[in-house]
C-alpha positions as CSV (number, residue, x, y, z in Angstrom):
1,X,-13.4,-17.7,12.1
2,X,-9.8,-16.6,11.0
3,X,-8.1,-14.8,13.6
4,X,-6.2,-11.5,13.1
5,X,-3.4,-11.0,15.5
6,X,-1.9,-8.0,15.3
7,X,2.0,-7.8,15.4
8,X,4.0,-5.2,17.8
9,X,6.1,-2.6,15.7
10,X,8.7,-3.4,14.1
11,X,10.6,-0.1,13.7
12,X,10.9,2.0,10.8
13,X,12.1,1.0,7.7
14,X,14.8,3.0,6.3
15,X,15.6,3.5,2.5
16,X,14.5,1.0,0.7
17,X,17.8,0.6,-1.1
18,X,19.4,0.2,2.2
19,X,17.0,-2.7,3.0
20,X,18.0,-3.9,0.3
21,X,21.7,-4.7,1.2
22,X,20.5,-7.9,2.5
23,X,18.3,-9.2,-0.6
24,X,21.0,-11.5,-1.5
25,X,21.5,-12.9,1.5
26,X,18.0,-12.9,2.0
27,X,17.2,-14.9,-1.3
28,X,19.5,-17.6,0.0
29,X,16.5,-18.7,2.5
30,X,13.9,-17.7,0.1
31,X,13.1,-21.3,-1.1
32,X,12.8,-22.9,2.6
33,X,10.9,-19.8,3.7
34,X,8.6,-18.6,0.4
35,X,5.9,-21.5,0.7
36,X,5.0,-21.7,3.9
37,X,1.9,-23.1,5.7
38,X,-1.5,-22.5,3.0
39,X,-0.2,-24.1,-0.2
40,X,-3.0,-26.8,0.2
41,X,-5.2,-27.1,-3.4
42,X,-9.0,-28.0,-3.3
43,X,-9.2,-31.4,-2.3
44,X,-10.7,-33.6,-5.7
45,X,-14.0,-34.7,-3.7
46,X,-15.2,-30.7,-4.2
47,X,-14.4,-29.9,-0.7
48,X,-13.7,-26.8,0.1
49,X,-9.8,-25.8,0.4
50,X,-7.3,-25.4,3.2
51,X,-4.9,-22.9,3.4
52,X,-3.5,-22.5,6.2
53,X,-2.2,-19.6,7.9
54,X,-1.1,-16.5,6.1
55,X,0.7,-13.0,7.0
56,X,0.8,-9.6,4.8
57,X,2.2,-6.8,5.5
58,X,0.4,-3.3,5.6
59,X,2.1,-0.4,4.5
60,X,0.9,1.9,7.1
61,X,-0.7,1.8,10.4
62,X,-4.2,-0.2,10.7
63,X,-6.7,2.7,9.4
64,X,-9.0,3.4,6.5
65,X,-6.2,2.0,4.1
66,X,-6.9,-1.4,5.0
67,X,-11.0,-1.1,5.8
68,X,-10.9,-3.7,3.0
69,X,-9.0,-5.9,4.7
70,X,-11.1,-5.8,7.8
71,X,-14.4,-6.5,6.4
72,X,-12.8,-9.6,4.7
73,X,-12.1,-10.5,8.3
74,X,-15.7,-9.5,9.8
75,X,-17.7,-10.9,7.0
76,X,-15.7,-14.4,6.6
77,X,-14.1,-13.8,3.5
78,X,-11.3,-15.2,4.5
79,X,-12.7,-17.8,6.2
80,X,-14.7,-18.9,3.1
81,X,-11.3,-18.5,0.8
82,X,-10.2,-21.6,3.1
83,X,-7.8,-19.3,5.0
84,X,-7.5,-20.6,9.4
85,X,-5.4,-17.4,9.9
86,X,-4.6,-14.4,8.2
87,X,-2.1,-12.1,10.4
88,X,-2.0,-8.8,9.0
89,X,0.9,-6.9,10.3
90,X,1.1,-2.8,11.0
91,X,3.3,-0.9,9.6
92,X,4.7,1.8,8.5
93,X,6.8,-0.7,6.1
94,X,7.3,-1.4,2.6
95,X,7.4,-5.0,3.3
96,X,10.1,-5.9,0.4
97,X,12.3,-7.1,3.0
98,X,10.3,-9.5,4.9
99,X,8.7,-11.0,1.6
100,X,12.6,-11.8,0.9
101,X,13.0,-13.3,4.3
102,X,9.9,-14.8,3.6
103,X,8.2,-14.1,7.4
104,X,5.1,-12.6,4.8
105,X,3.6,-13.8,2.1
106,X,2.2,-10.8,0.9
107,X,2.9,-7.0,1.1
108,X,0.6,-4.0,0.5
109,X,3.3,-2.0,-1.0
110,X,4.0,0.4,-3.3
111,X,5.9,0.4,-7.3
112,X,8.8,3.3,-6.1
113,X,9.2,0.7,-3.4
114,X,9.3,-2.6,-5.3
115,X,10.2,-1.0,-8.1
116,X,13.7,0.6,-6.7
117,X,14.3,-3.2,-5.0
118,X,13.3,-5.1,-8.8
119,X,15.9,-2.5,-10.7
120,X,18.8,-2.1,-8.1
121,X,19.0,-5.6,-6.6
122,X,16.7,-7.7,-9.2
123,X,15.1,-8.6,-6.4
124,X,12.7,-11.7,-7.3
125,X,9.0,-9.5,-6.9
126,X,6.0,-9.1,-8.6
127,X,3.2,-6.7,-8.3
128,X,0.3,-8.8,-8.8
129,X,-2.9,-5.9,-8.2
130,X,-3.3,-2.8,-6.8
131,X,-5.9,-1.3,-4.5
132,X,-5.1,2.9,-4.7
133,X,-4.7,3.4,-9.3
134,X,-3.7,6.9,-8.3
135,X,-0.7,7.1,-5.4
136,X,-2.3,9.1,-2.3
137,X,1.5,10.6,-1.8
138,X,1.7,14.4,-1.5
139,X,4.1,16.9,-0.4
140,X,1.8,18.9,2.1
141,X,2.1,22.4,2.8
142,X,0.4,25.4,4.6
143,X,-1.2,28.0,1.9
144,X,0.4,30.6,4.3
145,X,3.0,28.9,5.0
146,X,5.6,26.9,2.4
147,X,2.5,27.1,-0.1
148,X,3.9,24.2,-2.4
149,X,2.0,24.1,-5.4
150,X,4.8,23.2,-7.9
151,X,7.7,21.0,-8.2
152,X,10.1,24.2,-8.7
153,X,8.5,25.5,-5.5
154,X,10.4,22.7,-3.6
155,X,13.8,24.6,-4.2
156,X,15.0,26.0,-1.1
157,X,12.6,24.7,1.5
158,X,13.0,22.3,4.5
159,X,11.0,19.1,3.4
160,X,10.5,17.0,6.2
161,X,10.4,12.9,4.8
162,X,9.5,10.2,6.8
163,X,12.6,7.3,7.1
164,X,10.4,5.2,5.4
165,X,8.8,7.0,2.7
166,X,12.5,8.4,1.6
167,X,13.1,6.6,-1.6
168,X,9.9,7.5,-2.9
169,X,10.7,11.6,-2.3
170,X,14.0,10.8,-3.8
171,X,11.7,9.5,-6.9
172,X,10.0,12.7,-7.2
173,X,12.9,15.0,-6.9
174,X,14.3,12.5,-9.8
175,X,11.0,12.9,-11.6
176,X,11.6,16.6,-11.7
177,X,14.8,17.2,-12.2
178,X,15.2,18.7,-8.8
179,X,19.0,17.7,-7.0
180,X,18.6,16.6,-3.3
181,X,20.6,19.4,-2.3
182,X,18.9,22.6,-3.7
183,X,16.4,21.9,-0.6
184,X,16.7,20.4,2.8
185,X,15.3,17.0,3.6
186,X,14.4,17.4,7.5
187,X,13.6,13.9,9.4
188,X,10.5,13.8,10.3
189,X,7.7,11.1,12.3
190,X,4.2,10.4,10.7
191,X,2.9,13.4,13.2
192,X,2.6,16.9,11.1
193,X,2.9,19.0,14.1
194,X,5.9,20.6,12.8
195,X,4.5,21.2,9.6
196,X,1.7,23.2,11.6
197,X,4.6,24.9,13.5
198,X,6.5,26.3,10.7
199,X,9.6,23.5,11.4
200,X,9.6,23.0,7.7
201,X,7.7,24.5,4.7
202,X,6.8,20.7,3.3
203,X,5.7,17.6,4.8
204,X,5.2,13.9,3.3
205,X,1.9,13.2,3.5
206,X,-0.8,10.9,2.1
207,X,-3.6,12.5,0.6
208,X,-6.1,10.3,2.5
209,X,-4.4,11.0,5.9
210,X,-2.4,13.6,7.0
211,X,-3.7,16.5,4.3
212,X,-7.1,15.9,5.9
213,X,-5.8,16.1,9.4
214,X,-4.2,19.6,9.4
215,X,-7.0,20.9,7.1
216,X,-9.6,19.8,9.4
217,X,-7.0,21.2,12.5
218,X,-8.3,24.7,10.2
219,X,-5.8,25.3,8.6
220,X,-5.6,26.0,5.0
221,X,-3.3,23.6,3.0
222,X,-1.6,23.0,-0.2
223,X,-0.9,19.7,-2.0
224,X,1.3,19.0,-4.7
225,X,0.1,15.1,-5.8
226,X,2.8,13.2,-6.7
227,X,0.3,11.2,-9.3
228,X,0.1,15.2,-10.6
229,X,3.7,15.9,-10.7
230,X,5.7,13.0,-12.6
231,X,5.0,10.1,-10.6
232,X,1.4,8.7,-11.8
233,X,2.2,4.8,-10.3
234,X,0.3,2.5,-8.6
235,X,0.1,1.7,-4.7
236,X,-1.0,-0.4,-1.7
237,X,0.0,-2.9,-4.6
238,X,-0.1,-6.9,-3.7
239,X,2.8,-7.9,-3.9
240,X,4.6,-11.7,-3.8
241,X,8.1,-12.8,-4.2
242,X,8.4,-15.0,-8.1
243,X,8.8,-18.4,-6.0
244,X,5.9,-17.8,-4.4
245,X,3.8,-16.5,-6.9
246,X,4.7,-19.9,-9.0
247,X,4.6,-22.7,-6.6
248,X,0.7,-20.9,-5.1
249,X,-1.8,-19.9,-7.4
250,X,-4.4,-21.4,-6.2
251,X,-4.2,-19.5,-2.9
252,X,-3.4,-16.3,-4.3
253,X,-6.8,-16.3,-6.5
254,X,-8.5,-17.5,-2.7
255,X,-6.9,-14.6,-1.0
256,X,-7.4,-11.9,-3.8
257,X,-11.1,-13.5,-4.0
258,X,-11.5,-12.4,-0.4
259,X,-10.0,-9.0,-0.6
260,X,-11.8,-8.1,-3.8
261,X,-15.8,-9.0,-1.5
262,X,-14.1,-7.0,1.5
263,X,-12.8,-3.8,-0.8
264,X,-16.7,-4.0,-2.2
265,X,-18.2,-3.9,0.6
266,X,-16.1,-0.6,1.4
267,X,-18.1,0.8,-1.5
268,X,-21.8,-1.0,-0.9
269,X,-21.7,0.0,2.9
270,X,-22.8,3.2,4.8
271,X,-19.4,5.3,5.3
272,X,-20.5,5.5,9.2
273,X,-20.7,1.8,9.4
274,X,-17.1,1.5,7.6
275,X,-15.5,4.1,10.0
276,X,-17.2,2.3,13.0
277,X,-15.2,-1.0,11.5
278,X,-12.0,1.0,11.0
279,X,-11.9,2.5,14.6
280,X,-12.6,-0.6,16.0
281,X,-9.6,-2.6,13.9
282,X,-7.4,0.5,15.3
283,X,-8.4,0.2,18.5
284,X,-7.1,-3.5,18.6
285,X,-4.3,-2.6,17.5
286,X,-3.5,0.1,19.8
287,X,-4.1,-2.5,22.6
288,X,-1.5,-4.7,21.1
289,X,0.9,-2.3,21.2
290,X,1.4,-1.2,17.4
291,X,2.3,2.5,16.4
292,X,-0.8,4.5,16.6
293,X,-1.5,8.5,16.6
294,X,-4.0,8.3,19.6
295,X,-7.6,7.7,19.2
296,X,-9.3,8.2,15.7
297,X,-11.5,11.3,14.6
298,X,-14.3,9.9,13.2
299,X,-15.1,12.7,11.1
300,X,-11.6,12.4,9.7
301,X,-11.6,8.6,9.6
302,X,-14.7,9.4,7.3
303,X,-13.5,12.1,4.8
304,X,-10.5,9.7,4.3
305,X,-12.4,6.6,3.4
306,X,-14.5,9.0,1.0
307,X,-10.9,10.2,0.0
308,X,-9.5,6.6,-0.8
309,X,-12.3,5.7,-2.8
310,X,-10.9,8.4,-5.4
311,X,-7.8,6.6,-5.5
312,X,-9.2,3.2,-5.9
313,X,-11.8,3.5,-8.5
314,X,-11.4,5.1,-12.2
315,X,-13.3,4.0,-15.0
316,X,-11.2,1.3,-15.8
317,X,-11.6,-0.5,-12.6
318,X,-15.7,-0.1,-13.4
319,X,-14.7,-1.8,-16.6
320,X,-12.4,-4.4,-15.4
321,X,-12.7,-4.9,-11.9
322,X,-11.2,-3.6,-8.7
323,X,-7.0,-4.4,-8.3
324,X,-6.4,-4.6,-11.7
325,X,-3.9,-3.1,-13.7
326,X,-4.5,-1.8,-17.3
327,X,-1.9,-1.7,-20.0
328,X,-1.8,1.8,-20.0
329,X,-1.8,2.6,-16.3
330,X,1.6,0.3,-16.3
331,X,3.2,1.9,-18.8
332,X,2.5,5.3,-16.6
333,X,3.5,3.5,-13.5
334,X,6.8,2.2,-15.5
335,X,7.6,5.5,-17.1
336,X,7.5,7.2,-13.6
337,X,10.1,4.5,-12.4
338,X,12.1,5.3,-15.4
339,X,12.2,9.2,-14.7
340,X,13.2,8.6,-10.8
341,X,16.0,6.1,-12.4
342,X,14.6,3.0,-12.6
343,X,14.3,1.4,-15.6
344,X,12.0,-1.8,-16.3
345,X,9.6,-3.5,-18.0
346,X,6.4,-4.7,-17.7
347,X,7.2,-8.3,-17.2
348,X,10.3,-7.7,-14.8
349,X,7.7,-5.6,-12.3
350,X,4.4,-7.5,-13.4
351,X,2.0,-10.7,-13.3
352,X,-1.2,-9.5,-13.3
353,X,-2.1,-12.9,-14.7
354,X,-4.5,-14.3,-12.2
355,X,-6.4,-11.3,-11.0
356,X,-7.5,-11.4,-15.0
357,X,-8.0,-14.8,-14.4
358,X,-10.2,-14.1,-11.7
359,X,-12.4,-11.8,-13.2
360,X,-12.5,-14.2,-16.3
361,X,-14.0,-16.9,-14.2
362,X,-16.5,-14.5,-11.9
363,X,-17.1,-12.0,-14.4
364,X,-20.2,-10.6,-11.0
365,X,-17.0,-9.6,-8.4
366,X,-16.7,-6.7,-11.5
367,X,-19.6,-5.1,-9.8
368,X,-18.5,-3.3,-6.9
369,X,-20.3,0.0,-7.3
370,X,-23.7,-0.2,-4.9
């Protein structure tokens, strides 16, 4: 069975325009690096294929976000893609960097993220699918506290902003018209203690995480969505550098294959049985020394994974299939790039060519509902 070694933290990533000082230099490697190990095709006899060994990045710590990709490790979906390893490797991270370095093949990422790297650097990426067709990003706040509930309301409170998550904030002041300094951005960890503690009026939060934490803590929050307020784009998108995406096709319709059976199986199992899979995934990775938050609440773990499932299926995705893209949820996801500054097109941000290609060939993985 594929094995799934956790990797220990890497540190927070900054700005992703400050990662991306070293795109250039990174691209120089990009074509000894980009195909690694798992570029095998399906042997002509009909035997099944060999891939090799594989590593994504995940965007966030290993919880509900990824309880897709851990039932495409329990279930064999990955094995059965023709995959001996997949390493998927905790973040918090946006992963543009180490696709350019090419030490992972893929990245759960999100379109500020990729976006800002595409437009300021033309850095050679492509979004490929998405899991979440709404962002889960919020700006989270106490109702009697900071009591956020518009844009405007941001003016003149302490925000605090993750490292990591500060070039998308900087898209949704963009968005709004709002100038970095008619507020104060206030460093913060993933930990939203000094939220509860009156530290600052705002807090960057995911919708699916953090806003369900303090509200189940009892206290009585308010969220301004991002996906509400100017910035309706994708994320936990799959991404892949160009050269990669060219020179491995066949691998990436294996591996999206498998991710598609272990994201339906987060909607055809009981939610107890998925939060049972998700603590134990954690737990593992707590051992191996990646960044946790101490042991998961089940009850929370469980609200979040009903949470996510907002986030990941519209009626489009009934219609077309889970990951994909529509024409008009890119041209949202592009015209929120292009109010934060960042102006592209469809084909420079992109390929959604072989998920439709997928779901052209197994028109049954549509079906994900139970």
């Amino acid at each position: 069975m594929a094995s799934h070694p956790t990797a220990a933290r890497r540190g927070l990533r900054g700005r992703i325009l400050a990662l991306a000082v070293g795109l250039a230099a990174s691209s120089l490697v990009l074509g000894a690096c980009a195909t690694s190990s798992g570029s095998a095709a399906p042997s002509g006899d009909g035997a099944a294929a060999s891939y090799g060994e594989i590593s994504v990045q995940y965007s966030w710590i290993k919880n509900e976000e990824f309880a897709g990709e851990f039932y495409a490790y329990d279930n064999g979906y990955y094995d059965e893609a023709g995959f001996s390893e997949v390493t998927g490797i905790a973040g918090p991270d946006t992963g543009v960097a180490k696709l350019l370095s090419g030490s992972v093949q893929f990245a759960l990422s999100d379109a500020a993220s990729v976006g800002a790297a595409v437009a300021e650097q033309d850095a050679p990426l492509k979004i490929i699918g998405t899991t979440f067709q709404k962002n889960p990003f919020t700006i989270l706040s106490l109702k009697d506290g900071g009591n956020i509930e518009t844009p405007e309301d941001l003016k003149g409170k302490k925000i605090g902003v993750q490292d990591s998550n500060a070039s998308v904030f900087a898209a949704l002041l963009a968005a709004n018209g709002i100038d970095p300094s008619e507020l104060e951005i206030v460093p913060v960890d993933f930990d939203p203690t000094p939220l509860i503690n009156g530290e600052v009026d705002g807090f960057m939060a995911y919708l699916t995480n953090e806003a369900i934490t303090v509200e189940l803590s009892g206290y009585p929050v308010t969220n301004l969505a991002y996906a509400e307020n100017g910035l309706p784009y994708v994320a936990e998108t799959f991404t892949v550098t160009d050269q990669y995406l060219a020179e491995n096709r066949d691998l990436i319709k294996a591996f999206l294959i498998a991710e598609i059976k272990g994201w339906t199986d987060v909607f055809t199992e009981p939610t107890a049985d998925t939060v049972d899979l998700v603590i134990k995934y954690y737990n593992e990775s707590a051992a191996a020394g990646d960044l946790t938050f101490g042991d998961l609440d089940p009850d929370k773990t469980g609200a979040a994974v009903d949470a996510e499932k907002l986030l990941i299926s519209t009626d489009e995705t009934e219609a077309n299939g889970l990951f994909t893209i529509s024409d008009a949820l890119k041209k949202q996801t592009l015209a929120s790039l292009k109010a934060s500054g960042w102006e592209l097109t469809a084909d420079q941000l992109f390929d959604t060519s072989i998920i439709d290609e997928i779901y052209s060939e197994n028109p049954e993985l549509k079906d994900y509902l139970p």
